[in-house]
C-alpha positions in Angstrom: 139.0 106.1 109.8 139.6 108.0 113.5 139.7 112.0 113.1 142.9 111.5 115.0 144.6 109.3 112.2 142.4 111.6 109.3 144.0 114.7 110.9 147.4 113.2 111.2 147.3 111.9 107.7 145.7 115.7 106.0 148.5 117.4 108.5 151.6 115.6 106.8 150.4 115.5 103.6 150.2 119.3 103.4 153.2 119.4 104.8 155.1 117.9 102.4 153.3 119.8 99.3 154.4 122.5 101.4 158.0 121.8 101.5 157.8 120.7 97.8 156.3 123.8 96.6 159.4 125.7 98.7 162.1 123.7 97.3 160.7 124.5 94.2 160.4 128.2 94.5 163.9 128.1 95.9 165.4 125.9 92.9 163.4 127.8 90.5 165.2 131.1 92.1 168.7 129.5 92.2 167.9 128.4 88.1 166.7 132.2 87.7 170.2 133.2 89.5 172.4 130.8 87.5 170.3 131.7 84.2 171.8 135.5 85.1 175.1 134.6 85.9 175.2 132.5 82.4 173.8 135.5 80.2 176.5 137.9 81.7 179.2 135.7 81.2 177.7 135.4 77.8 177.5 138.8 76.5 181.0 139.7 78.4 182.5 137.1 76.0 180.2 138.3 72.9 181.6 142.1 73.8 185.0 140.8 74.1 185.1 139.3 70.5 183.5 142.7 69.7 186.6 144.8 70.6 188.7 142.4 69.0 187.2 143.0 65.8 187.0 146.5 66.4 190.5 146.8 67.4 191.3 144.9 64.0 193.1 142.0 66.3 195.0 144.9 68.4 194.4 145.3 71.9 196.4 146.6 74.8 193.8 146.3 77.3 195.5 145.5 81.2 192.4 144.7 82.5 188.7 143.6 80.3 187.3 146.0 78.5 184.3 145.0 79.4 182.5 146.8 82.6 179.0 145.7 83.5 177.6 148.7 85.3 174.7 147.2 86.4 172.7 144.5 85.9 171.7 145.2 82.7 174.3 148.0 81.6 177.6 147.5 79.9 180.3 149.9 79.2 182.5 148.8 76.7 186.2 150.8 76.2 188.1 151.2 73.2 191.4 152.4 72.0 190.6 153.7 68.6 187.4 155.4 67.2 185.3 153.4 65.1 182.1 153.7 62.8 178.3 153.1 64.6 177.1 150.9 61.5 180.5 148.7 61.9 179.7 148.6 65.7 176.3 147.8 64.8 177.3 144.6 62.5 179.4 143.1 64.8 177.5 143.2 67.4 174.7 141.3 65.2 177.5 138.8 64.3 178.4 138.1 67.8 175.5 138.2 70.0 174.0 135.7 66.9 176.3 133.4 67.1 176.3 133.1 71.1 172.8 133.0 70.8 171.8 136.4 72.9 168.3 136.7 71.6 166.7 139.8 73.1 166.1 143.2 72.2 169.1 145.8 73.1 170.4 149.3 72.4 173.9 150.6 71.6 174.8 153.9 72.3 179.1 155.2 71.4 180.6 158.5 73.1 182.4 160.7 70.6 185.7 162.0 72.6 185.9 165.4 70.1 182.5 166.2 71.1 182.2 165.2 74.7 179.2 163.8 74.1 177.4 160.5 74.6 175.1 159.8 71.0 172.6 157.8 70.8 173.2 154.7 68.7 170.2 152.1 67.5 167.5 149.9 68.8 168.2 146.5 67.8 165.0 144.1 67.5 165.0 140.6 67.1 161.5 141.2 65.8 162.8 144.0 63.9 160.1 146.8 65.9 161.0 150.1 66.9 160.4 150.8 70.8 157.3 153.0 71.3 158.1 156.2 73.4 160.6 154.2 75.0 163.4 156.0 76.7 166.5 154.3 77.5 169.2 156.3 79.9 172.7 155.7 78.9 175.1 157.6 82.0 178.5 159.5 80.9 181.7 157.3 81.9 183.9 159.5 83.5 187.0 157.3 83.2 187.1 156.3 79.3 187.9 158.3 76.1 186.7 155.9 73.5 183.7 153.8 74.5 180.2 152.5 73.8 177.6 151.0 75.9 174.5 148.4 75.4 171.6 148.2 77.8 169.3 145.4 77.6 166.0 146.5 78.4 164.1 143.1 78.5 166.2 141.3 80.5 164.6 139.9 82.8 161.7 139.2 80.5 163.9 137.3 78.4 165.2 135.5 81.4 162.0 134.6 82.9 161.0 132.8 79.7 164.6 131.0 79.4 162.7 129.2 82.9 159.3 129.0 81.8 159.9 124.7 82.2 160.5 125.5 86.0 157.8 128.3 86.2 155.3 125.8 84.8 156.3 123.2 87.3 155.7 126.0 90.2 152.3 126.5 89.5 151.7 123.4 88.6 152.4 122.6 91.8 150.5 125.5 93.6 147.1 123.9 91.8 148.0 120.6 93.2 148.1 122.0 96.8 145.2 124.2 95.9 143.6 120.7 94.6 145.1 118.8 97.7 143.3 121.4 100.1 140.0 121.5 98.2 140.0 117.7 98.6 140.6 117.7 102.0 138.1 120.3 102.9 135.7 118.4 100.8 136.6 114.7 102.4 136.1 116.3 105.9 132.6 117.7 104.9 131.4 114.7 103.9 133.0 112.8 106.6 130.4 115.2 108.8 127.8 114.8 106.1 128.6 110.8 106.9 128.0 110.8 110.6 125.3 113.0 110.6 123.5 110.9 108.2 124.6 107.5 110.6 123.8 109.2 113.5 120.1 110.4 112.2 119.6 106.8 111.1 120.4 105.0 114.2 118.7 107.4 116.1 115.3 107.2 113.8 115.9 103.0 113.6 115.7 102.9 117.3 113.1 105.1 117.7 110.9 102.9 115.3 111.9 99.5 117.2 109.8 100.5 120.5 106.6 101.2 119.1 106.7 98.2 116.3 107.4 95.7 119.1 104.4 96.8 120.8 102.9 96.4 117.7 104.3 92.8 117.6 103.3 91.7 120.9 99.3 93.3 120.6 99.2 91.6 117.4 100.5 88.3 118.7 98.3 88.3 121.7 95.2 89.7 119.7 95.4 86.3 117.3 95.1 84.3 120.5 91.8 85.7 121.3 88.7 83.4 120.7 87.2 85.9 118.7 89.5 86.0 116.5 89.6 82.8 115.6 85.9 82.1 115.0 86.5 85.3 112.8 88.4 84.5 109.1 87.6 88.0 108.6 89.2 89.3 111.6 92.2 86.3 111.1 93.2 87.9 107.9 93.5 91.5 109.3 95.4 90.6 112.5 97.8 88.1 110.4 98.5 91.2 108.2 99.3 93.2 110.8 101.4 90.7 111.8 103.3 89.8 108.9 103.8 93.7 108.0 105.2 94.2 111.1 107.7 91.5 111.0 108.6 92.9 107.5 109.3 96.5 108.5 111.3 95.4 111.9 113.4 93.1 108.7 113.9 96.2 107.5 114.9 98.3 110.2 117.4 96.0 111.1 118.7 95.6 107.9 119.2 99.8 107.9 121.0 99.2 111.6 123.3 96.5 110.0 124.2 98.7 107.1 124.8 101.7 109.6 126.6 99.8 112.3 129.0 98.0 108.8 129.7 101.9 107.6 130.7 103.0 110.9 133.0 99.8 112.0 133.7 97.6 108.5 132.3 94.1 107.9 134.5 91.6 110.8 134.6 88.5 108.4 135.2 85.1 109.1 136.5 83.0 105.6 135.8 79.2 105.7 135.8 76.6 103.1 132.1 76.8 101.1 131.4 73.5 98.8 129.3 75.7 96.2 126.4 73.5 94.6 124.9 72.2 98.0 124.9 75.4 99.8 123.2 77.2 96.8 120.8 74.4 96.8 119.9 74.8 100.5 119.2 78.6 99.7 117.3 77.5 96.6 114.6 75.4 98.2 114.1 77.9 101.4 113.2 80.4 98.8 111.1 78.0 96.9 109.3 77.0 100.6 108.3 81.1 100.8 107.6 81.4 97.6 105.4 78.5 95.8 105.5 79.7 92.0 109.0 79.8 91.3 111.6 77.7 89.5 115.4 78.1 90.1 117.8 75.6 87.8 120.9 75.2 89.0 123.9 74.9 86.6 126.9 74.4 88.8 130.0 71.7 89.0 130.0 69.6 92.4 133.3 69.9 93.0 133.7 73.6 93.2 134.5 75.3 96.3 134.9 79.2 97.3 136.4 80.8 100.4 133.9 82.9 101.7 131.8 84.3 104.9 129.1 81.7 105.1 126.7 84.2 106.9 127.3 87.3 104.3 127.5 84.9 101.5 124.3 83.3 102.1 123.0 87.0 102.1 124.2 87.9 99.0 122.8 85.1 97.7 119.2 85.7 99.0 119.2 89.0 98.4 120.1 88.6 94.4 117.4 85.8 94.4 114.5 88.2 96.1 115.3 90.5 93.8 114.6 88.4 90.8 111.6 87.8 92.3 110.1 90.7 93.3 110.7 92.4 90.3 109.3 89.8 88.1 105.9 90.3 86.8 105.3 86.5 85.0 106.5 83.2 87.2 110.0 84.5 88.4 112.4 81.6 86.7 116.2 81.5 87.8 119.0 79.9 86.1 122.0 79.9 88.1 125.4 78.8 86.2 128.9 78.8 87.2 131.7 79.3 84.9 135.7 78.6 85.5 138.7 80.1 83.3 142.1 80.9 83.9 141.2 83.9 85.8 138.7 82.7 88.3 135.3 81.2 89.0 132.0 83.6 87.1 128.6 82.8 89.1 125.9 84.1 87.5 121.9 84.9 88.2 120.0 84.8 84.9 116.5 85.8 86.0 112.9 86.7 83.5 112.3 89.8 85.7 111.4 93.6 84.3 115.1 94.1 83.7 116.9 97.5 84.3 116.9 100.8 81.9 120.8 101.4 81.1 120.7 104.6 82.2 120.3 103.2 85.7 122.8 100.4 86.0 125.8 102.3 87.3 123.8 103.7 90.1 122.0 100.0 91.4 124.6 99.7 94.1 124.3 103.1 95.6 123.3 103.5 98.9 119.3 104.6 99.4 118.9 104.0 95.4 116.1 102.7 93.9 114.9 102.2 90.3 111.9 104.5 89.6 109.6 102.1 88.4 106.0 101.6 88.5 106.8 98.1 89.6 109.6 99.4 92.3 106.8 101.5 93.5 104.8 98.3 94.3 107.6 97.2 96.5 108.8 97.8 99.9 112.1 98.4 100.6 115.1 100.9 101.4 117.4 100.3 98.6 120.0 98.8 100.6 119.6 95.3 99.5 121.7 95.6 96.4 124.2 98.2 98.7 124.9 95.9 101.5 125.4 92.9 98.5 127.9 95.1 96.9 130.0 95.9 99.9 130.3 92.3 101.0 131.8 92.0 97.5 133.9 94.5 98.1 135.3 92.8 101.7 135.8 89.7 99.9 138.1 91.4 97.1 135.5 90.2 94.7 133.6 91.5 91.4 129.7 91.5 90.8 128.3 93.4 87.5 124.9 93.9 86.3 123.5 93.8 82.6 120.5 93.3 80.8 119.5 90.3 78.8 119.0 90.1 75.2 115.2 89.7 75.7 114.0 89.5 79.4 115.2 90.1 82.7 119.1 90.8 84.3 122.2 88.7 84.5 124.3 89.4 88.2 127.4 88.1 88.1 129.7 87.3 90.8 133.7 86.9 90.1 135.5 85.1 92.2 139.4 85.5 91.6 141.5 83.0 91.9 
């Protein structure tokens, strides 16, 4: 992907967790404003049934009774005096049954004393405050009053909206997530052309000097002495044929780099399955004398696939049954048809594969610690390259060991 198009991409996508984690804050603060509004309207009404009672059914009241002096202050007037243990009981009744569960105090003014008494700490978890002092102002205006003052309210509010304070951070992790991610995608998007860049540079800096290896080579087998020398044949044809191995691999490593930077360009055509596995077959068996491959396929099934990177999947899964194969390498391979598509599979007799290293044979640059492995040459891209071909072609390919010798690699086809 283009850093443009990566940048645009990162840019509006933390935009819009932006804007999501406003909204949020802003709903949560309009739910913590509503949630107020709600618990004053609440406890006006709860007060109000209060004075009735008090009042035994008698009130003359031109305006509420009710006064809420701040926001969590009421002063509450009455006609008559009354008793603080009856205040006290009706006040449990009412604020119980409109379901005001938080702490409060109570405190009444005696009119013959000019004095403002301190009433009772009401619990729901039936505690007594600890040093706490709550201030309850003189009213100026009423004879015959009491106040309540709800100390915890805005605790007891905030966890009325823990749902919507849970969704807020919630939220902040996912941006926190969201920005991690990114930060860690664009690292290794360096990380990734670093690596590509290293690679291609390296790659051509190997081509040079191996063709000039190639070309001495080539010319130095054409030299008489050479050829009245089997000695000097076999050294010079080894040069050769190592040579012609390592600039495989280097191209192969170019391919791969060139594929990661731009994507496979594949070109689907028709493929009549048994005679173009055949044809593979027998050029293996030309390079490779002491081999059998059976072939186990219908001839009259066809796939739609890149000839060129299909052929190379196919090679590659053979010369890895062979390589790593320390009898005759023998290959079975066997289609399979169901409802859901077409199974190829590549029953080898080779070493096989510990199960702790299965789920890492497709990785890029991996390679299977073996003492055999160690015997032979490669990159461990064979198996990567084979598995993002698979990929291009919306296919499936898995790896397991069989019950006695060797792997199975399968390729699924969908239909």
């Amino acid at each position: 992907m283009e850093i443009k198009k990566l940048n645009i991409i990162i840019t509006l996508g933390f935009v819009a967790i932006i804007g999501i984690l406003i909204a949020q804050l802003l709903w949560t603060r309009q739910a913590y404003n509503l949630e107020d509004k709600k618990f004053n309207q609440t406890v006006n009404i709860a007060l109000l049934e209060v004075v009735e009672k008090l009042s035994g059914g008698k009130t003359s009241f031109t305006e509420s009774p009710v006064q809420n002096i701040s926001n969590d202050y009421y002063v509450v007037n009455i006609n008559n005096e009354f008793h603080p243990e009856v205040l006290e009981h009706y006040l449990k009744t009412e604020f119980t049954r409109f379901q005001i569960n938080t702490d409060y105090v109570y405190a009444l003014y005696n009119c013959h004393s000019d004095q403002m008494i301190y009433g009772k700490f009401v619990s729901k978890h039936q505690e007594s405050p600890n040093e706490k002092v709550i201030k309850f102002p003189k009213h100026k205006n009423l004879v015959y009053y009491f106040s309540i003052r709800f100390p915890d309210k805005t605790t007891y509010l905030i966890s009325s909206l823990r749902f919507w304070y849970l969704l807020t951070f919630a939220l902040i992790i996912i941006l926190l997530v969201y920005v991690y991610s990114i930060y860690t995608i664009i690292q290794q998007k360096k990380f990734s052309e670093l690596q590509r860049d290293f690679i291609n540079n390296m790659t051509h800096e190997f081509k040079t000097p191996l063709s000039s290896i190639l070309l001495a080579s080539e010319a130095l087998t054409k030299q008489e002495q050479i050829k009245e020398n089997p000695k000097l044949q076999t050294y010079t044809s080894i040069i050769t044929d190592q040579s012609h191995k390592l600039n495989s691999h280097i191209e192969k490593i170019l391919n791969i780099a060139k594929n990661d930077a731009s994507g496979l360009s594949l070109k689907p055509q028709r493929i009549v399955l048994k005679p173009f596995i055949q044809e593979i077959a027998e050029t293996v068996k030309q390079k490779n004398e002491n081999i059998s491959i059976d072939l186990c396929i219908d001839e009259n099934i066809s796939v739609i696939a890149d000839e060129f990177h299909f052929s190379n999947i196919i090679y590659n899964i053979l010369d890895n049954s062979i390589k790593y194969c320390e009898t005759q390498p023998h290959i079975i391979i066997s289609s399979l048809n169901d409802t859901k598509g077409l199974y190829l599979k590549f029953k080898d007799n080779g070493i096989g594969i510990p199960a702790k290293n299965l789920p890492h044979i497709f990785d890029k640059f991996y390679r299977v610690n073996t003492s055999k492995s160690d015997a032979v040459n490669g990159f461990g891209l064979g198996l990567f390259y084979v598995k993002k071909v698979v990929q291009q072609h919306n296919w499936k390919i898995s790896v397991e060991n069989n019950s006695h010798q060797g792997i199975t690699t399968t390729l699924f086809l969908p239909l």
